[in-house]
N, C-alpha and C positions, 0 to 999 in steps of 0.2 A: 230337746234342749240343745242349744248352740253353743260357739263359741262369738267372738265379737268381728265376724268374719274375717277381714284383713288386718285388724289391728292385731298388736301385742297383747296376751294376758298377763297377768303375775300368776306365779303358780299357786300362789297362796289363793288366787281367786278358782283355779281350777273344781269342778267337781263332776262327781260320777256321770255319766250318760250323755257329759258334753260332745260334741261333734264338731268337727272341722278348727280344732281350737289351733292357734297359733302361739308358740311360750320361744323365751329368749333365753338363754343363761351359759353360764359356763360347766362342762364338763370335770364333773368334778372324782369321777369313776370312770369305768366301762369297760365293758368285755368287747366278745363277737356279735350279742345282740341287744344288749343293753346298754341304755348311757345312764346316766346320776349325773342331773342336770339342776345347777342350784342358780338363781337368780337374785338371790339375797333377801327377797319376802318370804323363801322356802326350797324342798328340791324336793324331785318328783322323777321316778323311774322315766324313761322313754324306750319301750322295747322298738327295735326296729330292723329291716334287714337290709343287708348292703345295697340292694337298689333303691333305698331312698336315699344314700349318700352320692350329694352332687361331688364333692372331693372326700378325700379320705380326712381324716377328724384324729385327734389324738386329746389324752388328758391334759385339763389346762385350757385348751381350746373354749373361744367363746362361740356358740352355735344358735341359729334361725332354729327354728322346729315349725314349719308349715303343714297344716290340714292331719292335726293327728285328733285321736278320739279318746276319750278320759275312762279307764273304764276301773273297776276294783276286782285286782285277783290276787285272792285269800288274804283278803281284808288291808292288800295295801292297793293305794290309787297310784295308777301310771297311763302313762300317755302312750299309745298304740299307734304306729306308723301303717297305712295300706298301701298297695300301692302309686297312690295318687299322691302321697304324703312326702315329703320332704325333708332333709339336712344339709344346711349350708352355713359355712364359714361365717362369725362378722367382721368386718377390718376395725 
C-alpha cells in the first residue's frame, strides 16, 4: 500500500502500511525525535531523526513531511522518517 506519491495527504486519510506518504501540517509538539503534526483533518506522531531536517523546525512551525512510512506502535499510528525522507519549512 502507497501513499499518493507526490501529492499531499490528510492525515486523517493516513493508514497503517502506507509507504512513501507525504502530510503537511503544523507543529503542534515536539521533542528530539518526535513531532505532533496537526493539519486540521487530524494529527499524527512523525518520529524522525535530524538528518531528515533540511532547516531546524520549532513548535508552531508549518512543515512538508516527504517519503515517510505509516506504521502502528503500541496501537497508536505515526509517520516514520528513513533516510530518504524529509522535513522542510512552508512559507
Amino acid at each position: 500500500m502507497t501513499g499518493e506519491g507526490n501529492s499531499e495527504m490528510k492525515i486523517c486519510e493516513i493508514q497503517n502500511g502506507m509507504k512513501k506518504v507525504n502530510i503537511e501540517g503544523k507543529i503542534v509538539n515536539m521533542n528530539e525525535f518526535m513531532l505532533v503534526l496537526d493539519d486540521g483533518s487530524g494529527s499524527t506522531f512523525v518520529r524522525y531523526n535530524m538528518r531528515n531536517l533540511v532547516q531546524p523546525v520549532r513548535k508552531g512551525d508549518r512543515v512538508s513531511v516527504k517519503s515517510g512510512d505509516v506504521v502502528n506502535y503500541s496501537g497508536i499510528l505515526q509517520v516514520k522518517l528513513s533516510r530518504g525522507s524529509s522535513i522542510t519549512l512552508v512559507q
